[in-house]
C-alpha positions in Angstrom: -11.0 -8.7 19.3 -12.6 -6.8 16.5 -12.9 -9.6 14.3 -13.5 -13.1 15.3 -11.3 -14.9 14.4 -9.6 -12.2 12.9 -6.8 -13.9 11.3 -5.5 -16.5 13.3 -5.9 -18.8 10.2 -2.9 -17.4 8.7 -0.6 -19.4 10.9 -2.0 -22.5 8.8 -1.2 -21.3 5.2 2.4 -19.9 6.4 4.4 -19.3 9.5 1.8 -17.5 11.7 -0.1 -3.9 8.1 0.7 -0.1 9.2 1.8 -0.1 6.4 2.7 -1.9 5.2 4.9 -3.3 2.5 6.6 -2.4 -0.5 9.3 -1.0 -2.4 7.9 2.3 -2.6 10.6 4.7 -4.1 13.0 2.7 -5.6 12.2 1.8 -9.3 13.0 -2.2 -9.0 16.5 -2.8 -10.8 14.8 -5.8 -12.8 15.3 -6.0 -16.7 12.0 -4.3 -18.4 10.4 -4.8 -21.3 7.3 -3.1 -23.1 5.3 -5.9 -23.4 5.9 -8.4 -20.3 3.7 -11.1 -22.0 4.7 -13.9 -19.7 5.7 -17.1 -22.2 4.7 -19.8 -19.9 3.0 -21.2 -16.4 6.3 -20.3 -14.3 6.8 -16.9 -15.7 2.3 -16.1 -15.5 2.6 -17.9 -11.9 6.0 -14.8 -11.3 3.8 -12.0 -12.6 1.0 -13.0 -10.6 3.0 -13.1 -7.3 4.3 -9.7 -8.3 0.9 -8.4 -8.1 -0.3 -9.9 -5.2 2.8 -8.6 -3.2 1.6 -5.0 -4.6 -1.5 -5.0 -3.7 -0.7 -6.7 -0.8 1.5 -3.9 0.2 -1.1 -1.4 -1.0 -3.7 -2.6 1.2 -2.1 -2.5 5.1 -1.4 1.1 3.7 -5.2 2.1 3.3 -5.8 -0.4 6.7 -3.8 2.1 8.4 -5.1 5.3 6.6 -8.2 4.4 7.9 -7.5 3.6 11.4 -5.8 7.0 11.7 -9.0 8.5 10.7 -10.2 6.4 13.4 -8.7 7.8 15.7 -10.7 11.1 15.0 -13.8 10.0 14.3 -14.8 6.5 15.7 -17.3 5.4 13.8 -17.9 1.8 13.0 -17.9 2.4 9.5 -14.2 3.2 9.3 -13.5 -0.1 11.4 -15.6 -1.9 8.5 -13.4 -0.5 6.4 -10.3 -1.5 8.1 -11.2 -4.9 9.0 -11.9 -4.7 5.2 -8.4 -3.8 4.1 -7.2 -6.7 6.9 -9.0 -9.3 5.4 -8.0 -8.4 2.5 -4.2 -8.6 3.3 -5.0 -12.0 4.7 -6.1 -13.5 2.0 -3.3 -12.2 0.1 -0.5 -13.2 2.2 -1.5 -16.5 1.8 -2.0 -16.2 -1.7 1.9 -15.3 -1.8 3.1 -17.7 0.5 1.0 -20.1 -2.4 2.1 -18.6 -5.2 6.1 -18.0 -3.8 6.3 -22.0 -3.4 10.4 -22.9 -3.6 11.2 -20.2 -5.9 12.1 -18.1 -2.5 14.8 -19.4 -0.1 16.0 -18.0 3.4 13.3 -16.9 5.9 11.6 -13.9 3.6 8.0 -15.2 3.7 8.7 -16.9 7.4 9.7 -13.0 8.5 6.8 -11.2 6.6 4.4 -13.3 7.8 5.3 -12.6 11.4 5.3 -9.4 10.8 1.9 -9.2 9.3 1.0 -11.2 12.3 2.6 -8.8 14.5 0.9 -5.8 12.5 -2.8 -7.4 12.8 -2.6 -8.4 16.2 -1.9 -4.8 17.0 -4.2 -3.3 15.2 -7.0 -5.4 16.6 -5.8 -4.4 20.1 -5.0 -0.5 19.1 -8.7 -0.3 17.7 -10.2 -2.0 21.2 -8.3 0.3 22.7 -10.1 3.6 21.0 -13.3 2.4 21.0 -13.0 1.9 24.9 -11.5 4.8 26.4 -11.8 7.3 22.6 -8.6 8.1 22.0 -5.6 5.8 21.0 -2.9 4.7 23.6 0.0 6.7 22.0 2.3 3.4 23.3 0.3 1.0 20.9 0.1 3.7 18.3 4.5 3.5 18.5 4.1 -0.1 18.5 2.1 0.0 15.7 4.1 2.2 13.6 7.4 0.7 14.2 6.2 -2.7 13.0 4.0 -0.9 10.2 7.6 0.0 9.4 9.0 -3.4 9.5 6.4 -4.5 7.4 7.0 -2.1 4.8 10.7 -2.7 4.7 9.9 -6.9 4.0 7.5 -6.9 1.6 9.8 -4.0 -0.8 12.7 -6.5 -0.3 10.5 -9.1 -1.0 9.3 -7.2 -4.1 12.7 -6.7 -5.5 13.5 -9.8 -4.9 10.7 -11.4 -6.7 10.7 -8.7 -9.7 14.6 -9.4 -10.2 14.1 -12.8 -11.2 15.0 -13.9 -14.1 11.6 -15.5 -14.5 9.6 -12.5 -13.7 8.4 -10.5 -17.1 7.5 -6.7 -15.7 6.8 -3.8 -18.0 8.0 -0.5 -17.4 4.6 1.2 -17.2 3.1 -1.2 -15.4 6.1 -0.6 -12.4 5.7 3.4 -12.7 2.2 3.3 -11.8 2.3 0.5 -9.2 4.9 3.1 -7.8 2.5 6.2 -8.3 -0.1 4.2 -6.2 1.9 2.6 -3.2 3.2 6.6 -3.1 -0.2 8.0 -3.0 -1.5 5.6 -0.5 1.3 6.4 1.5 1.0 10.0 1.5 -2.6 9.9 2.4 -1.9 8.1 5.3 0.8 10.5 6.7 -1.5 13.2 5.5 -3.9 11.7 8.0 -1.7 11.0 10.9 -1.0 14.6 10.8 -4.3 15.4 11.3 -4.4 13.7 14.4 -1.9 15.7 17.3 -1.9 12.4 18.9 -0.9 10.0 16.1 1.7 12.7 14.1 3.7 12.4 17.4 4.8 8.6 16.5 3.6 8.2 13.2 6.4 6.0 11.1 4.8 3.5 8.8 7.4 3.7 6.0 11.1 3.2 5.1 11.3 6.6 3.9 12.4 10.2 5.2 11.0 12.3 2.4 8.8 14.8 2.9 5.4 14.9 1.7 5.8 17.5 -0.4 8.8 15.5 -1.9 6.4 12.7 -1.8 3.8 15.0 -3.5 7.3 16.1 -6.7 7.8 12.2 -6.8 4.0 11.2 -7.5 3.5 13.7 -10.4 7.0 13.1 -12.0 5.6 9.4 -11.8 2.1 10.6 -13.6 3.3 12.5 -16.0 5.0 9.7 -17.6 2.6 7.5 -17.0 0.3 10.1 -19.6 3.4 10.3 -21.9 1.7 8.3 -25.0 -1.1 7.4 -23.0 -3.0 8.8 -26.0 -3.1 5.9 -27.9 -5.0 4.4 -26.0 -8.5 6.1 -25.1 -9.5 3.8 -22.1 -6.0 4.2 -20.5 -5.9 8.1 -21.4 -9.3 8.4 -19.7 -8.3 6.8 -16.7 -5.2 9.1 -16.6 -7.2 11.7 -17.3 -9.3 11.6 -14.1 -6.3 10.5 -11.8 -4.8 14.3 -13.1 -8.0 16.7 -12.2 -8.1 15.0 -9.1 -4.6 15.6 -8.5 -4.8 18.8 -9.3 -7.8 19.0 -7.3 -5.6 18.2 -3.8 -2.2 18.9 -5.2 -1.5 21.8 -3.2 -2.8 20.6 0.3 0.4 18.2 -0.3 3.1 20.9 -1.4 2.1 23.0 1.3 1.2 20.6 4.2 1.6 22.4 7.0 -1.6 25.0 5.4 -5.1 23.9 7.1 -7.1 21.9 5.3 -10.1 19.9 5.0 -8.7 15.9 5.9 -11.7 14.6 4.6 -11.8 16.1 1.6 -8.2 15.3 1.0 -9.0 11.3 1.9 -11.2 11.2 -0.4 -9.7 12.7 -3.3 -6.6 10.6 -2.8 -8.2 7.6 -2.1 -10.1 7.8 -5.6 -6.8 8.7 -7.2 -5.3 5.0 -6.0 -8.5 3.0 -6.8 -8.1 4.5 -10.8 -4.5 4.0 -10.5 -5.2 0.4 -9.9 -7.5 0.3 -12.6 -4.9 2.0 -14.9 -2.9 -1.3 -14.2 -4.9 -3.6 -15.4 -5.6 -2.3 -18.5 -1.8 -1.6 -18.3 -1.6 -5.5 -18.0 -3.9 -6.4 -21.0 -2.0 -3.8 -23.5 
């Protein structure tokens, strides 16, 4: 195993990532608000689930951006960083399956924790399996994907569900960029899988057949009204500010995909873009 033991806590905290999770492309059809101040304990304990559900989501993305990368160039530091991500997604899980309590009926946190479950256990085995014979096992890697695609699927119904609720005070802002990120994260990682001939033959990872230069329309539709009146507030302009030069920076090796370019470059570029984007929310959250 790469991690000992890597995660077999979880079955404790709930019911025993690929992707991934999240409602990536659909703005959520909950009631919005500018401010979203929540007015007591069950609405702050809502909003908080909300957010660990994104970044939930948002962190089996980067686990499997970096695995793909993996599969490239196996160096130990990239399994750091995935075990990283995975620990992370741990830890939040089970701070959903906490924070959800009885407010979620049926078998939604039963099913996305087994298919977390599912999701680690694979990518424990599909990283053994690179670091022993160099190249990924293209039946692991379709594995892999399908139930990074599973996982996506549940934690964006999951998401809705939870941001529907009556209880649940969201902000318009705060969803748009919260969308801008899961999309970038997402885009990275197919940018990556197609820089592997081995992975871009299976590579899923998302309930979603647009392209990634659609992908690429979607993300800056997404920014540019995230900077519409962003003004008023310096901190949050700046922020916004640096998200745009470094999209501007890679926007083109998304458009045209299919162009050589440098992956690397590209990884990290995009990668910076979603770590300011989460920044952007939380100052989002205290407006």
């Amino acid at each position: 195993m790469t991690h000992p033991n890597f995660r077999n806590t979880l079955g404790l905290g709930i019911c025993a990532a690929l992707l991934l999770a999240l409602a990536l492309f659909n703005p959520v059809a909950a009631q919005e608000n500018s401010s979203a101040e929540p007015e007591n304990e069950t609405q702050s304990m809502a909003q908080d689930l909300l957010d660990t559900i994104h970044r939930f989501r948002l962190r089996n993305f980067m686990a499997l951006n970096h695995y793909y990368n993996y599969t490239t160039d196996p160096d130990e530091e990239l399994v750091s960083q995935i075990n990283n991500d995975m620990d992370s997604s741990q830890e939040l899980i089970s701070r959903i399956d906490e924070l959800a309590g009885e407010s979620l009926t049926g078998t939604e946190m039963d099913d996305l924790s087994q298919a977390y479950q599912d999701f680690s256990d694979l990518m424990d085995t599909s990283i053994e399996d690179v670091r022993s014979s160099g190249y990924p096992d293209l039946r692991l890697l379709s594995d892999m994907a399908n139930q990074a695609q599973n996982l996506s699927v549940l934690s964006e119904k999951l998401y809705n569900r939870v941001a529907e609720q009556d209880q649940t005070p969201t902000a318009e802002k705060v969803e748009l960029a919260r969308q801008a990120s899961v999309t970038m994260a997402l885009m990275v990682t197919r940018y990556s899988a197609r820089s592997s001939s081995s992975v871009a033959q299976v590579f899923q990872g998302a309930d979603t057949e647009k392209s990634l230069d659609e992908l690429a329309r979607q993300f800056e539709d997404n920014l540019e009204e995230l900077r519409s009146g962003a003004n008023s507030d310096n901190q949050l302009d700046s922020l916004l500010s640096d998200v745009n030069s470094k999209w501007q920076f890679i926007r083109e090796s998304y458009i045209n995909y299919d162009e050589e370019n440098v992956s690397f470059v590209i990884n990290r570029y995009s990668t910076g873009i979603v770590e300011t984007l989460e920044e952007s929310i939380e100052r989002l959250k205290a407006a």
